[in-house]
C-alpha positions, 0 to 999 in steps of 0.5 A: 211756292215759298220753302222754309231752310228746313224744307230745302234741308230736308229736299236735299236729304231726299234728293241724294238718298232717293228715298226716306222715312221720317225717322231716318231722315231726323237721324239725318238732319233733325238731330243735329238742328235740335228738332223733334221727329214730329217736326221733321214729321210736319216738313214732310207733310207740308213738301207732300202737299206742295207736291214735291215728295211722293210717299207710300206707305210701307207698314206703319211708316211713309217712305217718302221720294222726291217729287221732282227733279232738283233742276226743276224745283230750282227752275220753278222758284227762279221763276217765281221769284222774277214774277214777283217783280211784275217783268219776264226781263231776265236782264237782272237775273243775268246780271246777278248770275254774272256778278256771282259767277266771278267768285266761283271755281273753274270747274263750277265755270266748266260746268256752266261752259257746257250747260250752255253750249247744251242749251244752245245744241237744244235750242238749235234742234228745236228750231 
């Protein structure tokens, strides 16, 4: 699954609204880029069809949701992105992950903290 800047603007939109039309979401995000409400028309479209929005129509419009969760999507594309290099070797990763998290906040550095200590409480649960 490959995602255009657009198609993780317009996920993001989604994701903090919870739920949008087209219309609205151009108002949002398509006015500022300079691009057409058929535009912001297609993104939908082609993120209904990945399968990351859901929609129902109300009236003459679709109100679209997100599929998944931002977590999951993200977890997806890391996953993807290590398969393209033909090894499940998260040694690469890991040391990407640190070099980055040498620039980030203390309270990014918190959060992380207890992300990990919740994964190793799972993983101590499941086993």
């Amino acid at each position: 699954m490959k995602l255009g800047d657009l198609e993780v603007a317009t996920l993001d939109a989604i994701w903090a609204r919870d739920e949008t039309d087209a219309r609205a979401l151009h108002a949002q995000i398509g006015e500022a880029r300079g691009i057409s409400l058929s535009t912001v028309q297609s993104t939908l479209e082609r993120l209904y069809r990945k399968g990351l929005l859901t929609r129902e129509k109300v009236s003459h419009a679709y109100i679209y949701s997100p599929a998944e969760t931002r977590e999951t999507v993200m977890a997806r594309l890391v996953d993807e992105a290590l398969g393209r290099f033909n090894s499940r070797s998260h040694d690469g990763l890991l040391a990407a992950f640190a070099g980055l998290t040498a620039s980030a906040t203390p309270e990014t550095l918190d959060a992380l903290e207890q992300l990990v200590r919740k994964a190793r409480r799972a993983k101590g649960a499941a086993e």
